[in-house]
Biotite code that builds the C-alpha atoms (Angstrom):
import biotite.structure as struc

atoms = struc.array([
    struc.Atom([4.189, -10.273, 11.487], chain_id="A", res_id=1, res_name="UNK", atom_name="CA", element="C"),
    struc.Atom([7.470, -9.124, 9.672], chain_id="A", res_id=2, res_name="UNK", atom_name="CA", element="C"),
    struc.Atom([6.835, -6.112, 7.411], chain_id="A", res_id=3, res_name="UNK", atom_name="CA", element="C"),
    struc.Atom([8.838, -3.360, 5.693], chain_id="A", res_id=4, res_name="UNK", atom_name="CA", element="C"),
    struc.Atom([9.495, -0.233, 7.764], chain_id="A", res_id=5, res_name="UNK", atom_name="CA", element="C"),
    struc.Atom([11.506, 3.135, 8.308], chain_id="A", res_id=6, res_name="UNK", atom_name="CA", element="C"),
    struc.Atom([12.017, 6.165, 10.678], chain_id="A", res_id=7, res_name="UNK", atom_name="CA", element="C"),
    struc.Atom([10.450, 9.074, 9.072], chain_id="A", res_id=8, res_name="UNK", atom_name="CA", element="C"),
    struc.Atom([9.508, 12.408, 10.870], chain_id="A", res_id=9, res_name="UNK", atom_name="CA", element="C"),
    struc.Atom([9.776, 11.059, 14.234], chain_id="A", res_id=10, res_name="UNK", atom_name="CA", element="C"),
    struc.Atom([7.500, 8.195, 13.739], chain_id="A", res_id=11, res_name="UNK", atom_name="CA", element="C"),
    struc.Atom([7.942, 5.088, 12.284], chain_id="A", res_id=12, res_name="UNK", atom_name="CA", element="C"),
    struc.Atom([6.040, 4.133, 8.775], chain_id="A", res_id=13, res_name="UNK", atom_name="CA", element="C"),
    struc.Atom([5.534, 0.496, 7.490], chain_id="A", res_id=14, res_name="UNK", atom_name="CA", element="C"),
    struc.Atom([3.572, -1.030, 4.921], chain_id="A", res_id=15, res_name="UNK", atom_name="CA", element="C"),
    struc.Atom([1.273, -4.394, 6.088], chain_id="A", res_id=16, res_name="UNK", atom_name="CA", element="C"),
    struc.Atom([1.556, -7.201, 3.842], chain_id="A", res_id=17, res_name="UNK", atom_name="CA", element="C"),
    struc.Atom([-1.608, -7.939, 2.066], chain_id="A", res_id=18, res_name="UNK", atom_name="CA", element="C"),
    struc.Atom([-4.357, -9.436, 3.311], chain_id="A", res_id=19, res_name="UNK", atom_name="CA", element="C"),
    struc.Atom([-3.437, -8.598, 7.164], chain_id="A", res_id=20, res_name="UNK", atom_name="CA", element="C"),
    struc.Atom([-5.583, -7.391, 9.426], chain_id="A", res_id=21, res_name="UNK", atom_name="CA", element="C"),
    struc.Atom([-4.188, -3.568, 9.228], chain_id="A", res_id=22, res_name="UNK", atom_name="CA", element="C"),
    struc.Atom([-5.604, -2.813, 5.771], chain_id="A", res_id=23, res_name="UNK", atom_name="CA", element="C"),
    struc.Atom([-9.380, -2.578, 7.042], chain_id="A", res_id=24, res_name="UNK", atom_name="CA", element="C"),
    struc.Atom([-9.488, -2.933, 10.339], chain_id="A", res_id=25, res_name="UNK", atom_name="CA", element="C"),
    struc.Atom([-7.810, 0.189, 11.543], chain_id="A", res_id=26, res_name="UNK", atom_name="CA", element="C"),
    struc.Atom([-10.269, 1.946, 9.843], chain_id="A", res_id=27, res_name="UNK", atom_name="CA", element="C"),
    struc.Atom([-13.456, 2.530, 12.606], chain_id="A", res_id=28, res_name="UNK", atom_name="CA", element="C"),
    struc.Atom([-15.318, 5.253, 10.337], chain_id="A", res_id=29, res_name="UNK", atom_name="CA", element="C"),
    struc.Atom([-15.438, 7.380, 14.252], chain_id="A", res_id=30, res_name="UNK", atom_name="CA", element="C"),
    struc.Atom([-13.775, 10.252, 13.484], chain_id="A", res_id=31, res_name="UNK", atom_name="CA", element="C"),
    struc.Atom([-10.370, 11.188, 15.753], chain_id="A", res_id=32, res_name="UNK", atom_name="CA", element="C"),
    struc.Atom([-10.765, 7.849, 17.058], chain_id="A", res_id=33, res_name="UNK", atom_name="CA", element="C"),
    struc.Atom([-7.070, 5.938, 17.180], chain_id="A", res_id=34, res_name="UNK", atom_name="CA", element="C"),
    struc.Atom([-5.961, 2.519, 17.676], chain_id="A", res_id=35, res_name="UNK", atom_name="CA", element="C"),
    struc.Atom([-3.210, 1.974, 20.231], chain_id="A", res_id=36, res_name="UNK", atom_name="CA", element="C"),
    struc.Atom([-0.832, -0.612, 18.743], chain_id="A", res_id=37, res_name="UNK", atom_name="CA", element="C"),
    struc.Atom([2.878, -1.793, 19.865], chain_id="A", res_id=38, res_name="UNK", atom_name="CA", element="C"),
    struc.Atom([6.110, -2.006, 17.639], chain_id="A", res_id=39, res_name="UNK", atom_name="CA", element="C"),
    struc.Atom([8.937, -4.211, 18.178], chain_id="A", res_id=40, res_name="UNK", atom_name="CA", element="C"),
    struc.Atom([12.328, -4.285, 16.171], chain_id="A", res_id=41, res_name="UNK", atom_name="CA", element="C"),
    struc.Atom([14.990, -7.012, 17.368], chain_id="A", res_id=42, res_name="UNK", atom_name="CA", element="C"),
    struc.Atom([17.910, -8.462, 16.432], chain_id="A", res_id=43, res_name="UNK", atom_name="CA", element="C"),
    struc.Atom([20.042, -11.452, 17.196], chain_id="A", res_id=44, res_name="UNK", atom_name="CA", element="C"),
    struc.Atom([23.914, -11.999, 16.422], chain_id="A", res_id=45, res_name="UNK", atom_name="CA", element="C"),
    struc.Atom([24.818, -15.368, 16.897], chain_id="A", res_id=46, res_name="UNK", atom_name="CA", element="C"),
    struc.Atom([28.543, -14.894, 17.019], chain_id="A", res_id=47, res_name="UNK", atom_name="CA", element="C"),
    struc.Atom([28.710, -12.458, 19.757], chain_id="A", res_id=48, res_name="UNK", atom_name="CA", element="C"),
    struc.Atom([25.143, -14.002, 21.502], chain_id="A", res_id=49, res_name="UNK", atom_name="CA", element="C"),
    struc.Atom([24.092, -10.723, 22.460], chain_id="A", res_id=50, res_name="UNK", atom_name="CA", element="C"),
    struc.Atom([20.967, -8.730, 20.741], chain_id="A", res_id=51, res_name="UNK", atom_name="CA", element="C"),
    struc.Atom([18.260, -6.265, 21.586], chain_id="A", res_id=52, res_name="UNK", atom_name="CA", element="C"),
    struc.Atom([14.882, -5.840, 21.772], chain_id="A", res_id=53, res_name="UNK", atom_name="CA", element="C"),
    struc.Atom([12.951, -1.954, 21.465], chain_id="A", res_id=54, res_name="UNK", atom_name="CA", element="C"),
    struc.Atom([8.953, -1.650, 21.918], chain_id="A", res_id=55, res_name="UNK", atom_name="CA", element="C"),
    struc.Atom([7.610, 1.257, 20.614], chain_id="A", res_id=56, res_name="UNK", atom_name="CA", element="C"),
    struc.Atom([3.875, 1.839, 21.725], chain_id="A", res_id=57, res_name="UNK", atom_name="CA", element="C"),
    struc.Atom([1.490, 4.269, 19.913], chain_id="A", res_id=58, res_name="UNK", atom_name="CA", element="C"),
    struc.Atom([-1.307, 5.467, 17.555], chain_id="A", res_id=59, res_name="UNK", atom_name="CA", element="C"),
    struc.Atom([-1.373, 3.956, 14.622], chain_id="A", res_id=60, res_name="UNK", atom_name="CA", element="C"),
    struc.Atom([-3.236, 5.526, 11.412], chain_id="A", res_id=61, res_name="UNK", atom_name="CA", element="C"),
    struc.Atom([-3.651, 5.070, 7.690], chain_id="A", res_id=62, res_name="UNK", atom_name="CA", element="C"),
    struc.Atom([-1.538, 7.215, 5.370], chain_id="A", res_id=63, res_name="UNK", atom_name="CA", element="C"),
    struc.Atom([-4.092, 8.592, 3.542], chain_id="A", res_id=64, res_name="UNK", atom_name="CA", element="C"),
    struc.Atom([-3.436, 11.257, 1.663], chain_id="A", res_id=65, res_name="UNK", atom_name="CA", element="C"),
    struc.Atom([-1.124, 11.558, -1.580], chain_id="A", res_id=66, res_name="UNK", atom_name="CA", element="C"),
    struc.Atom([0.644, 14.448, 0.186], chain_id="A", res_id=67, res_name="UNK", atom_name="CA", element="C"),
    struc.Atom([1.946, 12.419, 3.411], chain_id="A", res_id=68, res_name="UNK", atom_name="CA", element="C"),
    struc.Atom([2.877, 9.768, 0.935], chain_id="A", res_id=69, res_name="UNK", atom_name="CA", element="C"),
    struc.Atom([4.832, 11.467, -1.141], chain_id="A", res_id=70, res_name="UNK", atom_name="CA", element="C"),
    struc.Atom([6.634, 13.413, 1.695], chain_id="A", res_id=71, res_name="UNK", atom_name="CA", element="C"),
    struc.Atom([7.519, 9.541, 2.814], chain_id="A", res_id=72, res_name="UNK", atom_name="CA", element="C"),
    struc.Atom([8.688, 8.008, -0.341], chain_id="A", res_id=73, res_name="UNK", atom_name="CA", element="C"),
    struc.Atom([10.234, 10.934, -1.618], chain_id="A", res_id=74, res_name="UNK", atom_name="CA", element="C"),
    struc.Atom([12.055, 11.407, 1.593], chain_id="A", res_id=75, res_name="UNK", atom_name="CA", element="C"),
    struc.Atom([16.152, 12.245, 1.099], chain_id="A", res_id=76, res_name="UNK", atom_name="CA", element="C"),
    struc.Atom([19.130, 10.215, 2.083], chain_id="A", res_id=77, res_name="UNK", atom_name="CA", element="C"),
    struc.Atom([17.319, 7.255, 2.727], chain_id="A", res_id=78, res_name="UNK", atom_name="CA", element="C"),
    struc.Atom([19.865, 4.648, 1.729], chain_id="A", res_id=79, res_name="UNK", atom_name="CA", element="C"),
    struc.Atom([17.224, 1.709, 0.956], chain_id="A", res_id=80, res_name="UNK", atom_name="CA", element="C"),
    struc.Atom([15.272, 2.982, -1.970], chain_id="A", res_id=81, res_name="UNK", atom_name="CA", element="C"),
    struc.Atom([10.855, 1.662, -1.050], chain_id="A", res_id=82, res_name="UNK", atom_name="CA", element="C"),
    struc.Atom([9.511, 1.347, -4.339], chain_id="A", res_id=83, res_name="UNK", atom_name="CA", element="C"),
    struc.Atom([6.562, -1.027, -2.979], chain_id="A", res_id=84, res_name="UNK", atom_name="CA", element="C"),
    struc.Atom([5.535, 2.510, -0.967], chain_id="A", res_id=85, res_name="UNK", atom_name="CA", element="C"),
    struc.Atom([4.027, 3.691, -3.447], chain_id="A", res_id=86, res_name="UNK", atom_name="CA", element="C"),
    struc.Atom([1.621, 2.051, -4.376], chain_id="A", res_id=87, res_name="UNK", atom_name="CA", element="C"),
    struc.Atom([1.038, -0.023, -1.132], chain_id="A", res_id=88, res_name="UNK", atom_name="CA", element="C"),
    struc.Atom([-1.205, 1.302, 1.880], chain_id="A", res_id=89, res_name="UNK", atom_name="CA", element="C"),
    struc.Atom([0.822, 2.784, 4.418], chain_id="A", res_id=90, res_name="UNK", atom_name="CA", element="C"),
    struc.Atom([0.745, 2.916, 8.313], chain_id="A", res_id=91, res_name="UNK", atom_name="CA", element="C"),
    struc.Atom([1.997, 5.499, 10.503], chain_id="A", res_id=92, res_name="UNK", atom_name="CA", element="C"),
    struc.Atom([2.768, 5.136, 14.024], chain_id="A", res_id=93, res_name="UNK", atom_name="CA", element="C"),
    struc.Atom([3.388, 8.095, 15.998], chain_id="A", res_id=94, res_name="UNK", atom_name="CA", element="C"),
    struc.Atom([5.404, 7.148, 19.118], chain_id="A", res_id=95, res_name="UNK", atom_name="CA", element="C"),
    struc.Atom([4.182, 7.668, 22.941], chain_id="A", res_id=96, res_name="UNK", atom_name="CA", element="C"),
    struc.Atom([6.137, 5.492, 24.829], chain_id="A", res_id=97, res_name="UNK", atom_name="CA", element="C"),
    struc.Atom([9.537, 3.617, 23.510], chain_id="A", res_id=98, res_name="UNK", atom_name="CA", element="C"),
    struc.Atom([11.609, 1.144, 25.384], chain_id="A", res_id=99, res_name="UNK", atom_name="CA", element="C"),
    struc.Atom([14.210, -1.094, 25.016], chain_id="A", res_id=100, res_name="UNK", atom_name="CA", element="C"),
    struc.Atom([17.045, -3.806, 26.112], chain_id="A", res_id=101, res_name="UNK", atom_name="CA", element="C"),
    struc.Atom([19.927, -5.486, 25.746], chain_id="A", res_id=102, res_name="UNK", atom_name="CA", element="C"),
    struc.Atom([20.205, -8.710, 26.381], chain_id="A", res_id=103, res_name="UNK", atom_name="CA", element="C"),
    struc.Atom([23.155, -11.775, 26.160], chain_id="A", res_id=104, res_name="UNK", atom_name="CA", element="C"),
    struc.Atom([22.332, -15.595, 26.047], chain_id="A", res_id=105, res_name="UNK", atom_name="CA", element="C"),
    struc.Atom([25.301, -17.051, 28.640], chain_id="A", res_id=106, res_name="UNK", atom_name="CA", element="C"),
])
């Protein structure tokens, strides 16, 4: 599902659009229990016919607190301003294992 993401901290943050299945169901009530979740950015340029693909594969968990939030939205020289972020529930994945590839269509 497409959503809205950046690098922050050495993990990658995103906000789910609504009425997906991260909202609730990430949320086990076991405490220290994680979900293990993959990531995957691509992109395509038709002119040159080349692109790339990276997976990133890790623990994904709710931004909770107004803290964490704050240290995200707030975060300098971000280029793309994320007004939605503040008010929208936030995910956090922390990286284990990233890979990726480039690929050209002959």
């Amino acid at each position: 599902m497409p959503v809205v993401y950046k690098l922050h901290e050495e993990s990658i943050v995103f906000h789910p659009l609504e009425g997906t299945f991260t909202e609730e169901d990430l949320r086990t009530g076991i405490a220290h229990a994680e979900y293990r979740v993959a990531f995957e950015i691509d992109q395509i340029d038709p002119d040159t016919r080349g692109g790339w693909a990276v997976v990133v594969v890790g623990s994904a968990h709710h931004v909770d607190t107004e803290a964490e939030r704050a240290s995200i939205v707030n975060a300098g020289g971000d280029p793309f301003p994320w007004p939605e972020a503040k008010t929208a529930p936030l995910m956090r994945i922390q990286p284990i294992r990233i890979r990726g590839r480039r690929s050209y269509l002959p």
